[in-house]
C-alpha positions in Angstrom: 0.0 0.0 0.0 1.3 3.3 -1.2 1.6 6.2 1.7 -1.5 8.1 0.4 -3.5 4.7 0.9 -2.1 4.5 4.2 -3.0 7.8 5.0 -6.7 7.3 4.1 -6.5 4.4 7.1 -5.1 6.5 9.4 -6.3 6.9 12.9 -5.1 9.9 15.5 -5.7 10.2 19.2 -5.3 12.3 21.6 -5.9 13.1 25.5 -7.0 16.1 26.6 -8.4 17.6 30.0 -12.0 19.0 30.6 -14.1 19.7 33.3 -14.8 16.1 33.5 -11.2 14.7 33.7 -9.2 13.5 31.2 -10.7 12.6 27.5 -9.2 10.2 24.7 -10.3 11.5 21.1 -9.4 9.4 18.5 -10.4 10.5 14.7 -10.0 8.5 11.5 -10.1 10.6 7.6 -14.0 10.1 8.0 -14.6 12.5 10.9 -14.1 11.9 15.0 -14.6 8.1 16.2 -14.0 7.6 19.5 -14.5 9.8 22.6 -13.3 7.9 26.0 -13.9 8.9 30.3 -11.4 9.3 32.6 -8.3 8.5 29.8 -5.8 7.4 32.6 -3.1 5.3 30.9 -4.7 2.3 31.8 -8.3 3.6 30.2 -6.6 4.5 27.3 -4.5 1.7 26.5 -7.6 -0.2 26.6 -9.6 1.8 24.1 -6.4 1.8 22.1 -6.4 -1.7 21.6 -10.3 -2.1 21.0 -10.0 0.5 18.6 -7.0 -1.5 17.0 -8.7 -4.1 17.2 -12.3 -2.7 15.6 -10.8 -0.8 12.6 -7.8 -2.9 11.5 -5.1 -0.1 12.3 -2.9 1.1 15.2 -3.7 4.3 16.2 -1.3 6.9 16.6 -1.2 10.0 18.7 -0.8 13.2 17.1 -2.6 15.8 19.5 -1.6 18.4 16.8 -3.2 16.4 13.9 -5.9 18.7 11.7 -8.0 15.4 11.9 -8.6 16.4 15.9 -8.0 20.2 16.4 -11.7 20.9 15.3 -12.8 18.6 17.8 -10.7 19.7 21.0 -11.4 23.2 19.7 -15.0 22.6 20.1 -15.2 20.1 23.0 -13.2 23.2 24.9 -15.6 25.7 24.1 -18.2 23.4 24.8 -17.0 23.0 28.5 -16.4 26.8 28.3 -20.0 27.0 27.9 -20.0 29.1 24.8 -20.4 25.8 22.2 -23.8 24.5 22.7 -24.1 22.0 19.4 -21.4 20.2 17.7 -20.5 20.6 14.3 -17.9 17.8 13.7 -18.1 15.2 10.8 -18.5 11.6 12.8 -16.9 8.2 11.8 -20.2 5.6 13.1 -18.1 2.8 12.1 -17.9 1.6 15.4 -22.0 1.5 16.0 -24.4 0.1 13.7 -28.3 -1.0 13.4 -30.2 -0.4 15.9 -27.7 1.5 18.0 -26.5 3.6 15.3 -29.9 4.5 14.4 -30.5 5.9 18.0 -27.1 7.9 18.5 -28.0 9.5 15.4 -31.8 10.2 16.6 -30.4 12.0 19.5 -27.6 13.4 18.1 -29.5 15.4 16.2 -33.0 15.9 17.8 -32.3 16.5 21.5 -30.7 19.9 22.0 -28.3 21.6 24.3 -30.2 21.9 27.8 -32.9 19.1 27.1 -33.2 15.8 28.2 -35.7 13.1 26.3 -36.3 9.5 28.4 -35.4 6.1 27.0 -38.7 5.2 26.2 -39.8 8.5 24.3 -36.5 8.1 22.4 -37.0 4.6 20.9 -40.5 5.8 20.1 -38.5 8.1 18.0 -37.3 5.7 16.1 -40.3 3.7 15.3 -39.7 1.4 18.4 -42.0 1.8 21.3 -41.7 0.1 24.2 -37.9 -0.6 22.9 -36.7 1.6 26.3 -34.5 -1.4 27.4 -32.4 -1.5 24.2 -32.3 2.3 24.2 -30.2 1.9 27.0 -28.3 -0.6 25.8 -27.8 1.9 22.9 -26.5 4.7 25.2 -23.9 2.1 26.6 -22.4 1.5 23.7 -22.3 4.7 22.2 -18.6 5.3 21.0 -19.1 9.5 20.5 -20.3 10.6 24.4 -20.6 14.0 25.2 -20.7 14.7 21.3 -23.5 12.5 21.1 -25.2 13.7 24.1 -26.0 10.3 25.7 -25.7 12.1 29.0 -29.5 13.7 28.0 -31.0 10.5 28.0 -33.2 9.9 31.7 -35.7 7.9 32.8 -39.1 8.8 32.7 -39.9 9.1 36.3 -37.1 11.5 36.6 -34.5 9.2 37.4 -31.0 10.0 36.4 -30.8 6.8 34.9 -27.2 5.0 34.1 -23.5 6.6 32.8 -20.8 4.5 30.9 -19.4 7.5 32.3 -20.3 7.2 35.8 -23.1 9.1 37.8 -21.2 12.0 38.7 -19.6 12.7 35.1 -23.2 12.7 33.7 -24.2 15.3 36.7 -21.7 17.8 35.9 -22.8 17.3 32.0 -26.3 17.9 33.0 -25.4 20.6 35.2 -23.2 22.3 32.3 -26.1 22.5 30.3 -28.7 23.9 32.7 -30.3 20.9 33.4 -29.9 20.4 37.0 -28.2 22.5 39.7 -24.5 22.7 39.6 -23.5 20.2 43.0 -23.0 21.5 46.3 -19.7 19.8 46.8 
């Protein structure tokens, strides 16, 4: 393979800091891929190797590659509070069917400082009653905070669950307006 066809496989990553600790972008040619919690070296070697793994390359990290300077731009303005939507282009290569069909659903129909439940979500999508599998959607999504599965609660008000953990998907929500900032 000739360097221009190995560019066109190339996958970047990155670690940067936000107000929700340390995050691992990883971007392919397509558009962002991968967005990772809590990137400690541990984390991240992890994620490194699934993603390996996944799309038949070894990612290499280039924090100052143009493939992820729109996307830490944004993700810092975001936390800044003066981003409320993302414009990036997005690699769904790792999420398909079902789930794909959902991330994209609330990707683009649940807006900055709103929150939609599980079950009013897969009616969305032409599967009521499919509340259950929503969340197994949100679990597996491979683009959190830039697919806002943090807006996704249960109907009685619950919180509901976090790949992220509880307290990441507080300070999200809080970010956004959506509950109170916590006390301590």
């Amino acid at each position: 393979m000739d360097s221009q066809g190995q560019d066109e496989q190339r996958v970047v990553w990155a670690v940067v800091g936000s107000d929700i600790g340390p995050l691992m972008l990883a971007a392919s040619r397509d558009g962002l891929v991968n967005v990772v919690f809590h990137a400690t070296d541990a984390v991240r070697d992890r994620a490194l190797e699934r993603l390996a793994s996944r799309l038949g390359v070894t990612p290499g990290e280039d924090p100052d590659s143009p493939l992820l300077a729109e996307a830490i731009r944004q993700l810092r303005a975001y936390f800044a509070g003066e981003r409320h939507s993302f414009d990036l282009p997005l690699d769904w290569s790792l999420i398909s069917g079902f789930n794909r069909q959902v991330l994209r659903e609330l990707a683009s129909g649940v807006p900055y400082g709103t929150v939609v439940g599980y079950g009013d979500l897969a009616g969305r999508v032409g599967q009521p009653g499919g509340a259950q599998a929503v969340g197994a959607a949100m679990g597996a999504n491979p683009l959190p905070v830039v697919v806002p599965c943090h807006r996704v609660v249960e109907s009685d008000g619950g919180i509901g669950g976090f790949g992220g953990g509880l307290e990441t998907k507080r300070k999200l929500l809080a970010l956004e307006g959506v509950l109170p900032e916590p006390l301590f």
